[in-house]
N, C-alpha and C positions, 0 to 999 in steps of 0.2 A: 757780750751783747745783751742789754736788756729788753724787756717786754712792756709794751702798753697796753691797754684797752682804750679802742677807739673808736668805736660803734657799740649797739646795741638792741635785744630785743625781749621783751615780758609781757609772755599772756596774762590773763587774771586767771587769779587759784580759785580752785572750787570744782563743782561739779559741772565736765562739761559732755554732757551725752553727747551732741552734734559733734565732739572730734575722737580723733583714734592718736596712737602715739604718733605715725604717720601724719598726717594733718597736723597736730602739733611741731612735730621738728620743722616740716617744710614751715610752716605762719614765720616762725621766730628764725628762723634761717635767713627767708628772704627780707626780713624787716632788718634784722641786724645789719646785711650786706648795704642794705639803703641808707641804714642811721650811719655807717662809715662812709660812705660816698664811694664806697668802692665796684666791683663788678667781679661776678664768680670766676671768671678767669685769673685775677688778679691773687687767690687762695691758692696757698703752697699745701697746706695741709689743715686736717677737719679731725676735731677729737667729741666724739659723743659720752654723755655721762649718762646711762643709763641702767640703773638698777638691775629692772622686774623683778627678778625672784619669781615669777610664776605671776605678774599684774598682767603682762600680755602674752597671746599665745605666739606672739613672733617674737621669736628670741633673738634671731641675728639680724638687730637693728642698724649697723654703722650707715648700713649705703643709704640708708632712707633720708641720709642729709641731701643725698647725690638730685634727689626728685627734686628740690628746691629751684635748682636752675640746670640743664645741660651740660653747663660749660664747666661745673665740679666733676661730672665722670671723670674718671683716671686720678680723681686727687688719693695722695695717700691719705685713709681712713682709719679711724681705731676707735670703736667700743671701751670705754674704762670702768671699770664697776671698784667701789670700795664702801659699801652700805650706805649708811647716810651723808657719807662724807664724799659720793659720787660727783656732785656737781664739781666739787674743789679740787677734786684729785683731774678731772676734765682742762678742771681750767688751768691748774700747777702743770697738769702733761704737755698741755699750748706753751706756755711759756719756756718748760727746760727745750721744746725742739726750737725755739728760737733765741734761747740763749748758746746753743749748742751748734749755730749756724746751719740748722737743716730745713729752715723753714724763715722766713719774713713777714708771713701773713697768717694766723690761724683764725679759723670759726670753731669756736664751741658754744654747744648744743646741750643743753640738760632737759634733759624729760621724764616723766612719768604720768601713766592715767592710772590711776588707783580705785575710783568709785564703780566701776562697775564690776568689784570683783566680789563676791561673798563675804560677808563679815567673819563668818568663821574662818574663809581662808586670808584674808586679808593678816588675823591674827599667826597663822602660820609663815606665811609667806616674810612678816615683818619677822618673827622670831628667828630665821633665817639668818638673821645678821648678830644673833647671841653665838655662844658657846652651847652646841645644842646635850654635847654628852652630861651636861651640867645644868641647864637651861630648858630644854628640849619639853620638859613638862608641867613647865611653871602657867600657874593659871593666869588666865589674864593675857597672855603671850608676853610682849616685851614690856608692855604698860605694865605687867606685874615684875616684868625683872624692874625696872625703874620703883613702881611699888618697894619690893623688897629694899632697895640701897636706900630710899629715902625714910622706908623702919630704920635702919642700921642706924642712917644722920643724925633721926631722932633719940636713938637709944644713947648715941654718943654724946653730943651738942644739945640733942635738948628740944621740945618739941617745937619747930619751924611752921606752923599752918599759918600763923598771921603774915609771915615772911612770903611763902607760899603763894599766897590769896594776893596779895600785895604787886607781887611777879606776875602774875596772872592779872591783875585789874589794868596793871597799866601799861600790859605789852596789850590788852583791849584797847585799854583808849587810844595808846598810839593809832591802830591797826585802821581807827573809822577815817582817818587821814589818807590809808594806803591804798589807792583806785585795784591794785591791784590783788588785795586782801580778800580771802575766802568769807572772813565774818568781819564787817564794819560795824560793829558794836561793842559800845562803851559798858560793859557789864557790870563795873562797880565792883569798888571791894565787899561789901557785906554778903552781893550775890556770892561770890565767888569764895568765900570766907565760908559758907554756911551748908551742909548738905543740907539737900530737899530733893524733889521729884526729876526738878529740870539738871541739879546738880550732884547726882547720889557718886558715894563712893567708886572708884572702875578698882583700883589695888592700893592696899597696904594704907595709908594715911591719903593718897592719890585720888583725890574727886575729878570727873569732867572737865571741868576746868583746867588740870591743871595737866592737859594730856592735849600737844598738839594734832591737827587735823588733818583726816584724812581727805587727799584731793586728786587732783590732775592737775598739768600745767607743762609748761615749757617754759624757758629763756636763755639767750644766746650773747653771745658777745666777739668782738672781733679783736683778735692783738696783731697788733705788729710789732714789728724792732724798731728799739727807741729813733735810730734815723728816720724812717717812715713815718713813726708816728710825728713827729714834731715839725712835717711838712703837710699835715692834717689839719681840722679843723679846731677839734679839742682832742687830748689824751690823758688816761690816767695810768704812773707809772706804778711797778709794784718796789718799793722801798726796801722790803724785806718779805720774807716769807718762810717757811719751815711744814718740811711734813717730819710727823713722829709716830709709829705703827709702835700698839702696846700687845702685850700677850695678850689673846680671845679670850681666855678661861678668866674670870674674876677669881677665883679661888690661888691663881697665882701675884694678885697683886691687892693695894686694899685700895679698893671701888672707891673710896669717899675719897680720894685724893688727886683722882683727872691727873695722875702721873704722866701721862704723855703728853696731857693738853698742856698742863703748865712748862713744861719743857719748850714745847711746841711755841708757847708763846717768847720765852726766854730766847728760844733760836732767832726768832723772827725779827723781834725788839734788837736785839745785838746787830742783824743783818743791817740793819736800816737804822741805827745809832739814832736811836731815842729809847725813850721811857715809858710808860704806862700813860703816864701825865703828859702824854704831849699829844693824845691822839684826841682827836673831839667827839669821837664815838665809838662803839663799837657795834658791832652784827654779829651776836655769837647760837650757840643753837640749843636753844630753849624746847625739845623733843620735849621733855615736858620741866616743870618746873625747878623741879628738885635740879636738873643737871644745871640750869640759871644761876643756881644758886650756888652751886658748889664751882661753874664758873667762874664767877664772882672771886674767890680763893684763888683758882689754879691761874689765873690773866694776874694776878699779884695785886689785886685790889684790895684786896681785905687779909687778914691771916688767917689762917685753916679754924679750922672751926666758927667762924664771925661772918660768914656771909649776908647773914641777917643786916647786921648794919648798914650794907650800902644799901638797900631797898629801903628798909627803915627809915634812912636819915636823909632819904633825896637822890643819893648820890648817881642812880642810873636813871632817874627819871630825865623828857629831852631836856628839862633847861638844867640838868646837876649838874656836878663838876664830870661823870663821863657817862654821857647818855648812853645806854644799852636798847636794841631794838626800838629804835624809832619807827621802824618797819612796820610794828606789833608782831615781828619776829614771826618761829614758827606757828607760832603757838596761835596769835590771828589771822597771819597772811595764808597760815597751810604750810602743808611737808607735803609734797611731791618728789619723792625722794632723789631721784636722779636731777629733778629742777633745781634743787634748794641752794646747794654752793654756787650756783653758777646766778643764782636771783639775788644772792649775796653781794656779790660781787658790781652787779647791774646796777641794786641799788645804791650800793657804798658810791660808785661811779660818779651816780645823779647828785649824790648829794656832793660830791667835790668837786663839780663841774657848774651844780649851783640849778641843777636842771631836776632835781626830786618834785616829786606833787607838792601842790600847795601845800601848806597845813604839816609837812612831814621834813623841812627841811630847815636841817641846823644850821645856827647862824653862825658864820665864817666857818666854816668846814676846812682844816686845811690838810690833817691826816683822819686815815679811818684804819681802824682794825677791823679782821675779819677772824674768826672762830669759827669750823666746819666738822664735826663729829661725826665716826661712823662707829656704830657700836655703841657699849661703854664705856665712853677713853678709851677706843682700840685705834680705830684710825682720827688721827688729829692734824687738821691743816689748818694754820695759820698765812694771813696775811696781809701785810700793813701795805696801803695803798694813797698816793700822794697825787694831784694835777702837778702836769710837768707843763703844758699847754693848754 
């Protein structure tokens, strides 16, 4: 039995003082249940994607989907955490219980508030999702573990900053498109190409720019079993998908290579009998830029070491041959960590349903790929998603 997505809901990212994680689940909870035409009684089961690591002091978040409406008490509930790749591992969990016949209805729920926590711990709390006995004292926190691999890329391949700046200018200019985007601005490749004041170095070759944003946010989404959905009003099915979990330690594998991602992709692609070339875009997670790039290689775009070239030559910009974050990805819309896979997916939706924001939506959309990272290439979720209705 398959899974659709047939509802939905997406705060805007950024910083939102007036909500708590709380207020955030319940907005996009009950929005979702209304974009499906459905009613909380009608939910088998409710999977929340929620990080923290120490962003909120309420740790056992699941029931707080339950505040949305009444009639979800008694639903079975579940918490899923897998670092950044939380929102996807949320949304994959909705799906195997309705592939698995235990469920007909799921709501997932991805959240995170990030902004109100101290900068210094913010860097800890993210670093949480390294390998700490290896990791644990890199400066910078995780932006310098990202630092450090994209020295490495450099020392191998060759210096990448125009590549870089390029990744970064134009998952901006997608982003002023995306209502729902933390920064709507077109920053330009020279900005973004150049240190200065507003753009100084944060680790390693690593400028501001090229380091997604810290935010808040939620969004939800509803599945059902392909029966269900296809007596709905729209659905999008999932085609193919793959999760692929790599060793934590980098030191046991080599980092430049997204060995699980590209696996992850290969599973996915075989699952749902196509090719790279047949998707009309992809959603992948640009935490900062170097991982975009090396992306680029591990999705079978480019060969190892050449990722340059697709930026370079057009290839992921929206009108290439495979648009990459039309969103303005994480990198403009924000990392909400616990949001991100599950805003992934929301958005892929919009656009193959033909319903994305103005300004943001590709023309004849008829497959989309998704890419969800948690870690370094540790946790990798992939998944290719098609309108069946």
């Amino acid at each position: 039995m398959s899974a659709a997505i047939v509802g939905w809901a997406h705060t805007p990212f950024g910083k939102q003082d007036a909500e708590t994680v709380e207020s955030l689940i319940v907005k996009v909870a009950t929005e979702a249940l209304v974009d499906a035409g459905i009613t909380a009684d009608q939910v088998d089961e409710i999977v929340l994607g929620h990080y923290n690591a120490g962003f909120s002091a309420q740790d056992f978040t699941a029931s707080l989907v339950l505040q949305a409406d009444p009639a979800l008490r008694f639903k079975p509930t579940t918490r899923v955490e897998n670092a950044c790749a939380t929102g996807s591992a949320a949304v994959h969990q909705g799906v195997r219980a309705i592939k698995a016949g235990a469920a007909k209805i799921v709501l997932v729920v991805g959240v995170e508030q990030m902004t109100k926590t101290p900068s210094a711990d913010i860097g800890k709390f993210l670093l949480k999702a390294s390998y700490l006995p290896e990791d644990g004292d890199t400066p910078a926190g995780f932006a310098g573990v990202f630092g450090n691999i994209a020295a490495a890329y450099f020392q191998r391949h060759g210096d990448q900053s125009d590549a870089l700046a390029m990744i970064a200018a134009k998952n901006h200019k997608n982003g002023v498109e995306n209502p729902y985007a933390q920064m709507r601005k077109d920053l330009g490749y020279a900005f973004c190409r150049e240190e200065s004041e507003k753009n100084p170095f944060v680790a390693g070759p690593l400028k501001r720019t090229d380091c997604s944003l810290v935010s808040d946010g939620a969004a939800a989404l509803v599945l059902a079993d392909e029966e269900t959905a296809l007596s709905m009003r729209r659905a999008v099915g999932f085609r193919g998908m793959a999760h692929v979990q790599d060793f934590l330690p980098m030191s046991k594998r080599d980092i430049l290579k997204f060995e699980g991602g590209a696996l992850a992709w290969q599973k996915a692609l075989a699952a749902a009998g196509v090719v790279l070339e047949d998707l009309s875009f992809v959603e992948t997670h640009d935490c900062f830029t170097i991982a975009e790039l090396i992306e680029y290689e591990a999705m079978g775009l480019t060969r190892e070491g050449d990722g340059a070239r697709a930026i370079k030559e057009g290839w992921t910009q929206k009108d290439g041959k495979l648009p990459v974050n039309v969103s303005g990805g994480l990198k403009a819309k924000g990392h909400p960590i616990g949001a991100t896979g599950v805003s992934m997916h929301v958005l892929s939706a919009m656009q193959l349903t033909g319903e994305a924001p103005e300004g943001m939506q590709v023309s004849d959309a008829r497959l989309g790929g998704i890419f969800n990272m948690g870690g370094a290439a540790v946790a990798n979720y992939v998944s290719v998603l098609e309108r069946i209705r």
